[in-house]
N, CA, C and O atoms as a GROMACS GRO file, in nm:
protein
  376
    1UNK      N    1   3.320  -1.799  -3.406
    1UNK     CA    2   3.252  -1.896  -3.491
    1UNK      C    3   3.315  -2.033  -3.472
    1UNK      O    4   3.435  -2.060  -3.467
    2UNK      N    5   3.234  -2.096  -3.466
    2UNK     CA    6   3.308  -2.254  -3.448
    2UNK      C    7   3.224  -2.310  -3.605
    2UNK      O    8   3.102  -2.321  -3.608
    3UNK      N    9   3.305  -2.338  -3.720
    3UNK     CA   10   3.247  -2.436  -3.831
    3UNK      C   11   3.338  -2.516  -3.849
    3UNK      O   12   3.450  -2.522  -3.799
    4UNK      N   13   3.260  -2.612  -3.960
    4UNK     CA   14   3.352  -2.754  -3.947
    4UNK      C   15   3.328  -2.876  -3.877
    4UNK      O   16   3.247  -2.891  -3.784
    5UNK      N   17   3.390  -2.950  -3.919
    5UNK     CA   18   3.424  -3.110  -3.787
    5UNK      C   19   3.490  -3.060  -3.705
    5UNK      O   20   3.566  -2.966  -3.731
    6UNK      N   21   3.472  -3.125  -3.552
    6UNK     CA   22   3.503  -3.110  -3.470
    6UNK      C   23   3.448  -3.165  -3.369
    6UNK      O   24   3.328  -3.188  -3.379
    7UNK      N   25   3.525  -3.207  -3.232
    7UNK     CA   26   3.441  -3.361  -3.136
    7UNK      C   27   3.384  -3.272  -3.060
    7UNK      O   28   3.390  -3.150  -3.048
    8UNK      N   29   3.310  -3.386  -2.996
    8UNK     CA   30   3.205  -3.363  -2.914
    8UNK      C   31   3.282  -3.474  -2.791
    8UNK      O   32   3.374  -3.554  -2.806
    9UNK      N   33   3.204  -3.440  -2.670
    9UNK     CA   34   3.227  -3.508  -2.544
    9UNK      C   35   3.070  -3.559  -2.474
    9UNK      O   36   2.991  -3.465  -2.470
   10UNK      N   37   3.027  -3.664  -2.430
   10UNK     CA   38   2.884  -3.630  -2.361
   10UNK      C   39   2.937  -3.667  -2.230
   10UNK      O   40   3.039  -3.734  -2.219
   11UNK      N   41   2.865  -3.623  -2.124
   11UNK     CA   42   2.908  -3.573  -1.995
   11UNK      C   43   2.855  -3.667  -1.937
   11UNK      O   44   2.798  -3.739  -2.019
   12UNK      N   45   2.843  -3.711  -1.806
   12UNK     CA   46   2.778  -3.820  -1.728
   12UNK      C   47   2.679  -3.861  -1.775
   12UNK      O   48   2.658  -3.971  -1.826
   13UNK      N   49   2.576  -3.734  -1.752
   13UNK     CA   50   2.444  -3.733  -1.763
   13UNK      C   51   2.416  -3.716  -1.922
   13UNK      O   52   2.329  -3.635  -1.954
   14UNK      N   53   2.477  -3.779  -2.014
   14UNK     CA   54   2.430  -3.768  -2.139
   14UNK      C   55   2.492  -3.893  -2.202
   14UNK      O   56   2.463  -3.936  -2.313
   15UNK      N   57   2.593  -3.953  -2.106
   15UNK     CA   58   2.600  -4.148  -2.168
   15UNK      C   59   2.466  -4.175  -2.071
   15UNK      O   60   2.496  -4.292  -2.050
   16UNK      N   61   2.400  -4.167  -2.031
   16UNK     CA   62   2.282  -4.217  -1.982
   16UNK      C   63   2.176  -4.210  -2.031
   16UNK      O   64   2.090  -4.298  -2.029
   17UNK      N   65   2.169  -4.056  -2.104
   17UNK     CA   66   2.054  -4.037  -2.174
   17UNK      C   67   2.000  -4.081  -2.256
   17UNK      O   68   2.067  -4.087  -2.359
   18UNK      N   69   1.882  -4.128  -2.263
   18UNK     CA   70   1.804  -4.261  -2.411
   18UNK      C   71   1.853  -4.156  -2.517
   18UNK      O   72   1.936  -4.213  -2.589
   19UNK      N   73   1.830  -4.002  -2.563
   19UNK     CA   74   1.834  -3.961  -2.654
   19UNK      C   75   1.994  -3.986  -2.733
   19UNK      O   76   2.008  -3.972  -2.854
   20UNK      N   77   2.073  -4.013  -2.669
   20UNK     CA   78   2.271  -4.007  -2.673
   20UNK      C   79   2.235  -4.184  -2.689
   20UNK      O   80   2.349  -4.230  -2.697
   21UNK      N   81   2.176  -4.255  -2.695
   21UNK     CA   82   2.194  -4.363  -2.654
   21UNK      C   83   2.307  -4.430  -2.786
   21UNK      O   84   2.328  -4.339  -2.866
   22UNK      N   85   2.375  -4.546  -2.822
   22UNK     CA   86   2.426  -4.573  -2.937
   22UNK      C   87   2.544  -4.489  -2.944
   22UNK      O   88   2.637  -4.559  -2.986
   23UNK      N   89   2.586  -4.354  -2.919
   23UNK     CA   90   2.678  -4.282  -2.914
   23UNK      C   91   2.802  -4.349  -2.857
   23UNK      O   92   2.794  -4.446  -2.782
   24UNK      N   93   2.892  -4.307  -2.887
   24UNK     CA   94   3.019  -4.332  -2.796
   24UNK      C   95   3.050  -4.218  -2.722
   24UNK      O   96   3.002  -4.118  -2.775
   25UNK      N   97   3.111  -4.195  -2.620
   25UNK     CA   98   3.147  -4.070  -2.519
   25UNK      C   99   3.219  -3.972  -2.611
   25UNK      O  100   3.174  -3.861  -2.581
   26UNK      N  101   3.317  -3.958  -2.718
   26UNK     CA  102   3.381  -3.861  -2.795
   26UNK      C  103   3.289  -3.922  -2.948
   26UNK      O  104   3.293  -4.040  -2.983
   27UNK      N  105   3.214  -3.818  -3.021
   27UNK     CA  106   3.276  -3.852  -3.154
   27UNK      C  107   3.244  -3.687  -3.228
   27UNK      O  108   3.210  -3.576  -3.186
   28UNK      N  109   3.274  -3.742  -3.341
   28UNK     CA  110   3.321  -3.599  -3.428
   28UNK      C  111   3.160  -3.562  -3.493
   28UNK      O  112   3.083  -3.656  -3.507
   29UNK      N  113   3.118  -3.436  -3.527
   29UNK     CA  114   3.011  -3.391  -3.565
   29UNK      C  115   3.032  -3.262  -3.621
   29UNK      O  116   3.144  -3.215  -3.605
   30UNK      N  117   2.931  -3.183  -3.694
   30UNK     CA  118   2.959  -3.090  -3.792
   30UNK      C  119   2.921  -3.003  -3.684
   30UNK      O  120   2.881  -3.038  -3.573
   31UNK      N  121   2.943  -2.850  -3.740
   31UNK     CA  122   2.973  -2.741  -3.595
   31UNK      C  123   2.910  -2.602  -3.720
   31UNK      O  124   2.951  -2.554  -3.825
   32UNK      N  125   2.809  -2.585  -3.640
   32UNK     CA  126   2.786  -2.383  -3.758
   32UNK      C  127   2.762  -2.291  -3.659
   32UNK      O  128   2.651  -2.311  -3.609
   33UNK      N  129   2.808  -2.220  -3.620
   33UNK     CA  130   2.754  -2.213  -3.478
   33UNK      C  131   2.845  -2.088  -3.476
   33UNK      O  132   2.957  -2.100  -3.526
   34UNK      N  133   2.801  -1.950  -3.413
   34UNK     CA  134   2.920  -1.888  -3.331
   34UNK      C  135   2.809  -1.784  -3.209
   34UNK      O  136   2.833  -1.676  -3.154
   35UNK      N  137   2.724  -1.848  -3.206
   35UNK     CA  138   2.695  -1.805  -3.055
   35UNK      C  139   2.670  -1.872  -2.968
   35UNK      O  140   2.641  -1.988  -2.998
   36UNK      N  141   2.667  -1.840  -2.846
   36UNK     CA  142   2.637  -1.910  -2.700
   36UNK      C  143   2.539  -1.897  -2.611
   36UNK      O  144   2.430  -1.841  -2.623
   37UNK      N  145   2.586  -1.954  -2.520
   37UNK     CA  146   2.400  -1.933  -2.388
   37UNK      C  147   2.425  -1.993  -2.274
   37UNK      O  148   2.524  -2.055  -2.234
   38UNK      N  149   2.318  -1.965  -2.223
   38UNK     CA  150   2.309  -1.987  -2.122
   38UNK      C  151   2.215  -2.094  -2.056
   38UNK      O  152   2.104  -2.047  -2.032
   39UNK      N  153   2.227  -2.212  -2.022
   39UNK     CA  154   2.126  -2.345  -2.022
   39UNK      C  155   2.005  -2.292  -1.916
   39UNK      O  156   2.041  -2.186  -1.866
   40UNK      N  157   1.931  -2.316  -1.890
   40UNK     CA  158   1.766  -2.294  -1.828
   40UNK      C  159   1.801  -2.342  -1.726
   40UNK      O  160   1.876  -2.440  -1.722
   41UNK      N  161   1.746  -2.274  -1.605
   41UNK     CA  162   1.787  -2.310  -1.466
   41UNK      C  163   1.683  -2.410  -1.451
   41UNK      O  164   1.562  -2.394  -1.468
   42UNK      N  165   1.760  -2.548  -1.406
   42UNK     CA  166   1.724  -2.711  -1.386
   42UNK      C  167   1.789  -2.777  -1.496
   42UNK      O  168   1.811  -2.897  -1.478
   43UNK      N  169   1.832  -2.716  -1.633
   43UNK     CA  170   1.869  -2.794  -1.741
   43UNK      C  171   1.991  -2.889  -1.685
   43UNK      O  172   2.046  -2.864  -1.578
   44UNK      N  173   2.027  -3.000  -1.768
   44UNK     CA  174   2.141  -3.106  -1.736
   44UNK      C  175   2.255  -3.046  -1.881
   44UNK      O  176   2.199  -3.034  -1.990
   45UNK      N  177   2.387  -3.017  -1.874
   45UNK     CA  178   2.436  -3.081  -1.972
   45UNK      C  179   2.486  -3.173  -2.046
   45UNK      O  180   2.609  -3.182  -2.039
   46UNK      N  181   2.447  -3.226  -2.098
   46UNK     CA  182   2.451  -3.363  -2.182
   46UNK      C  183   2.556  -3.354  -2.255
   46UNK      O  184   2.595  -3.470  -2.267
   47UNK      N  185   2.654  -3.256  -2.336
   47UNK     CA  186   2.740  -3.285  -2.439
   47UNK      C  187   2.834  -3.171  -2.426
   47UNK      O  188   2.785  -3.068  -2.379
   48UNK      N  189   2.934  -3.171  -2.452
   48UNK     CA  190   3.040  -3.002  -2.457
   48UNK      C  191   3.087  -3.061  -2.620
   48UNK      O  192   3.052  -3.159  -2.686
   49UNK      N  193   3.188  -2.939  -2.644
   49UNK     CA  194   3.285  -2.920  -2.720
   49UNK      C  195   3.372  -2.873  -2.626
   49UNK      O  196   3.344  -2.837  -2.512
   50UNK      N  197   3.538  -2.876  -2.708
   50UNK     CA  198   3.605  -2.767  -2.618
   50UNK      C  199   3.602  -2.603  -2.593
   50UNK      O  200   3.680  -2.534  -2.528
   51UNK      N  201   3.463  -2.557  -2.682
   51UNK     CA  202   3.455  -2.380  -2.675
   51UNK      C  203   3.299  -2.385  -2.596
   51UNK      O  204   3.289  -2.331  -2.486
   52UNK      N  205   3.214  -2.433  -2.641
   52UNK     CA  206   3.077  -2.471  -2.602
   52UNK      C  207   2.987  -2.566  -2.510
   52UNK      O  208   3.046  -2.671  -2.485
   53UNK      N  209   2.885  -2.558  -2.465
   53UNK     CA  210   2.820  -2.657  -2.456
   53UNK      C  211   2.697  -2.698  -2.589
   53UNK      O  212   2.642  -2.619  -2.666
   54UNK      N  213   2.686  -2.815  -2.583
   54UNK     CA  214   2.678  -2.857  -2.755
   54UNK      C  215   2.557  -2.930  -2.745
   54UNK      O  216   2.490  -2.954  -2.845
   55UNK      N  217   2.519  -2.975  -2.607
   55UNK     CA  218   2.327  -3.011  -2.618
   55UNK      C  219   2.340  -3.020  -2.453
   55UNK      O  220   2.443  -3.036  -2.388
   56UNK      N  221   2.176  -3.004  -2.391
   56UNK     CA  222   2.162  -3.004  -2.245
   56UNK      C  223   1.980  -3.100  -2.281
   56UNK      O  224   1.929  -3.149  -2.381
   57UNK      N  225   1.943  -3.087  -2.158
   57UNK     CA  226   1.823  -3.142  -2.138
   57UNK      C  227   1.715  -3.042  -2.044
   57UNK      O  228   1.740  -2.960  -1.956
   58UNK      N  229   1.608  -3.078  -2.091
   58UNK     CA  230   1.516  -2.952  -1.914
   58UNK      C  231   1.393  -3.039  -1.934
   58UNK      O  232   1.303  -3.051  -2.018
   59UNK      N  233   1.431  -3.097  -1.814
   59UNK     CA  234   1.312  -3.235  -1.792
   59UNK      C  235   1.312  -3.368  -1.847
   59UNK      O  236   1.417  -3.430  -1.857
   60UNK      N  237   1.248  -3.396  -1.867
   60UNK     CA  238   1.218  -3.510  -1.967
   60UNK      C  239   1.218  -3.554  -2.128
   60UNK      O  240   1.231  -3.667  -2.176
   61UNK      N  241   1.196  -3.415  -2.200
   61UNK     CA  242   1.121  -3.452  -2.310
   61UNK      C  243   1.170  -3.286  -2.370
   61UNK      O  244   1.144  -3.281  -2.490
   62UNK      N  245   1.217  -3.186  -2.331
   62UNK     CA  246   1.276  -3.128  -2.396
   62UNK      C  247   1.428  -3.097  -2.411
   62UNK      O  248   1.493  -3.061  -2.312
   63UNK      N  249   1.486  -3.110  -2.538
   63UNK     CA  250   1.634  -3.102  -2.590
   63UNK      C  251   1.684  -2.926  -2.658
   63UNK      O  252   1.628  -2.842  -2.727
   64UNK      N  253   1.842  -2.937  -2.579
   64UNK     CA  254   1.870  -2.841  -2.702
   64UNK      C  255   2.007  -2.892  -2.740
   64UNK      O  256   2.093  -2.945  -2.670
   65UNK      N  257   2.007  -2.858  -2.886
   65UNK     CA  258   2.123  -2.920  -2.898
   65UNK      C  259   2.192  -2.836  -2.990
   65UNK      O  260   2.116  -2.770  -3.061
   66UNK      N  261   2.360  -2.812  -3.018
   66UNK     CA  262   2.423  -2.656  -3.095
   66UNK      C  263   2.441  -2.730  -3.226
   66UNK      O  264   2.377  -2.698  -3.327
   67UNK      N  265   2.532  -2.831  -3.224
   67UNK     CA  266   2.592  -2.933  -3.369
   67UNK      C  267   2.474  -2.969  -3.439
   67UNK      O  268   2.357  -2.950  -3.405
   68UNK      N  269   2.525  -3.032  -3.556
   68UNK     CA  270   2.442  -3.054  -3.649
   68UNK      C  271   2.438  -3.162  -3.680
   68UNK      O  272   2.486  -3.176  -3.792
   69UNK      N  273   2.390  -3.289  -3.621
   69UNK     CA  274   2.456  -3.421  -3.642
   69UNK      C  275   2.380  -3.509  -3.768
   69UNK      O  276   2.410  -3.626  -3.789
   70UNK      N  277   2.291  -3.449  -3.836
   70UNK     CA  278   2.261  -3.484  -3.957
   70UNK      C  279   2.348  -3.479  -4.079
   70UNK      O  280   2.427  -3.385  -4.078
   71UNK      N  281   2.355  -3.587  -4.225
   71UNK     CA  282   2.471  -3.556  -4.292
   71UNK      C  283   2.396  -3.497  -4.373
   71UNK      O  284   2.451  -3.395  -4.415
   72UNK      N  285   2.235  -3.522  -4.437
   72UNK     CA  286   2.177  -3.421  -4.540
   72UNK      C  287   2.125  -3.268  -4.466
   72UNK      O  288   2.074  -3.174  -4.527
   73UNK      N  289   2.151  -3.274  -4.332
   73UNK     CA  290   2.117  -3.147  -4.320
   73UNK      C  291   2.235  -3.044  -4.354
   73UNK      O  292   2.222  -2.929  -4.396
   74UNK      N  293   2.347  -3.108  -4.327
   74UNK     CA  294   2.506  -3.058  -4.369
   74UNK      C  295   2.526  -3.016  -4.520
   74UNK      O  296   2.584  -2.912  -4.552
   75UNK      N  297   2.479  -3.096  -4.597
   75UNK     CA  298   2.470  -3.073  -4.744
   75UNK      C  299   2.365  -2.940  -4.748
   75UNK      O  300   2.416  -2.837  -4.793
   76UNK      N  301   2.259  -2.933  -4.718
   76UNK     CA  302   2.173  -2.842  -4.756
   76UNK      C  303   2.180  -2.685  -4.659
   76UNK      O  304   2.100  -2.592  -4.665
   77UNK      N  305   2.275  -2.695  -4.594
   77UNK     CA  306   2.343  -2.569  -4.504
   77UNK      C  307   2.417  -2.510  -4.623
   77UNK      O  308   2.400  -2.403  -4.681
   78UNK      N  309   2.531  -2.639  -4.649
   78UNK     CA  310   2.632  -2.601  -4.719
   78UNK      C  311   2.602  -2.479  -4.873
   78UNK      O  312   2.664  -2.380  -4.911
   79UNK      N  313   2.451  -2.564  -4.938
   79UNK     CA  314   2.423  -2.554  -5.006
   79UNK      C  315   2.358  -2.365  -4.996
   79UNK      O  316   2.404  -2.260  -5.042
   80UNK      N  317   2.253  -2.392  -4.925
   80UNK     CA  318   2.186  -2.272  -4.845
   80UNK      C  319   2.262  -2.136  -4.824
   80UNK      O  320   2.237  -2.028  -4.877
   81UNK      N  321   2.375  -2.173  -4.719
   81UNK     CA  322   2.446  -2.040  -4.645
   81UNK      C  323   2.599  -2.070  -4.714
   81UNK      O  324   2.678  -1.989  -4.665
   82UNK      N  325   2.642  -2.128  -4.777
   82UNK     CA  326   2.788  -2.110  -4.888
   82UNK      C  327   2.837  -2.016  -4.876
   82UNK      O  328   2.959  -2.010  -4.862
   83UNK      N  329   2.728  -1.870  -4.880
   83UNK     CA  330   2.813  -1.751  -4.878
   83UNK      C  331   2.841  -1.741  -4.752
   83UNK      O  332   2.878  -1.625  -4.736
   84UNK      N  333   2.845  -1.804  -4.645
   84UNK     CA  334   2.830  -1.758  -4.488
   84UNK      C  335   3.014  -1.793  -4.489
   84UNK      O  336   3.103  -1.709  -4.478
   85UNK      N  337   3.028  -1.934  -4.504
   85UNK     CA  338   3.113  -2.020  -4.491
   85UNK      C  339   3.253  -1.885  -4.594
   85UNK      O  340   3.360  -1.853  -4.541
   86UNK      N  341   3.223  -1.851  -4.690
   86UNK     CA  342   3.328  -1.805  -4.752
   86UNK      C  343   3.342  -1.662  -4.689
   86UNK      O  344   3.446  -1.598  -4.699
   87UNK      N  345   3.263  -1.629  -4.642
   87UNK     CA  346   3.287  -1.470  -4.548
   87UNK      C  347   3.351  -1.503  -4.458
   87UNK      O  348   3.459  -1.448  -4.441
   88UNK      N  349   3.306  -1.606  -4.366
   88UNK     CA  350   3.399  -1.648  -4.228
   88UNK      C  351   3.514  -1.672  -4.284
   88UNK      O  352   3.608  -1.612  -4.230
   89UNK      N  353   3.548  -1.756  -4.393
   89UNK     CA  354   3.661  -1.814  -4.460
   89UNK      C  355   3.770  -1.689  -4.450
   89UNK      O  356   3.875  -1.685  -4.385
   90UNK      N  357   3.719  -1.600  -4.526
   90UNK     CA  358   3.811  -1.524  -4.570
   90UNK      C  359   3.802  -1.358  -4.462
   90UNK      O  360   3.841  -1.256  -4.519
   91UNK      N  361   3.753  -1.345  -4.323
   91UNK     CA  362   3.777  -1.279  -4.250
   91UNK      C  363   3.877  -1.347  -4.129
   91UNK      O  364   3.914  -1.296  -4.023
   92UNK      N  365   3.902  -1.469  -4.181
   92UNK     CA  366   4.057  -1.582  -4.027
   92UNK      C  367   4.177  -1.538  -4.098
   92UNK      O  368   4.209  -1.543  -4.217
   93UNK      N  369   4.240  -1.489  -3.980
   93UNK     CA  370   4.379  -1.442  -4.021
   93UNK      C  371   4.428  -1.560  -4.072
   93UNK      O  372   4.400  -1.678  -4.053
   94UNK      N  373   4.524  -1.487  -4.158
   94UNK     CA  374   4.578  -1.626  -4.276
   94UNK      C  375   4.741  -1.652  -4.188
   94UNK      O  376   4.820  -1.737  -4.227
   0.00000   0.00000   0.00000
C-alpha cells in the first residue's frame, strides 16, 4: 500500500506534456493506492514515485494517472474509506 504524501517525479516526456504543464519536475501529492500495472504497449510514462509509476499517456488524448492530486477529492476519500486508512494503519508493524 502506498497512502499518504509523498513525491512524485515527471519523466522527460511528462515536463513536456500540456497535461503536467505548470508542474514542477518533483512535487508532493496524496497516494491511496496499493496496486500496480502494467502501462499499454505504445503508452509514455509521464510521472513515477519511488515504488510506482504514477501517470503514463497512450496517444494523444488518453491519461492514466495512480495519485490523487485533487485536495477535495482527498477530503471525501478520507471521509468515504476512513475505515480503509485505519485497517492499513493498524496492520504496519509498529
Amino acid at each position: 500500500m502506498e497512502i499518504g504524501w509523498a513525491g512524485v517525479e515527471l519523466t522527460k516526456a511528462g515536463l513536456v506534456d500540456p497535461l503536467w504543464a505548470g508542474f514542477s519536475k518533483h512535487f508532493v501529492t496524496f497516494h491511496w493506492h496499493g496496486d500496480s500495472f502494467d502501462i499499454p504497449t505504445g503508452a509514455e510514462v509521464l510521472a513515477r514515485s519511488e515504488r510506482y509509476i504514477q501517470a503514463f499517456r497512450l496517444g494523444s488524448h488518453a491519461y492514466g494517472v495512480q495519485f490523487h492530486p485533487d485536495e477535495k477529492e482527498h477530503r471525501d476519500l478520507a471521509f468515504r474509506f476512513g475505515d480503509n486508512i485505519a485497517r492499513w494503519l493498524n496492520s504496519q508493524p509498529r
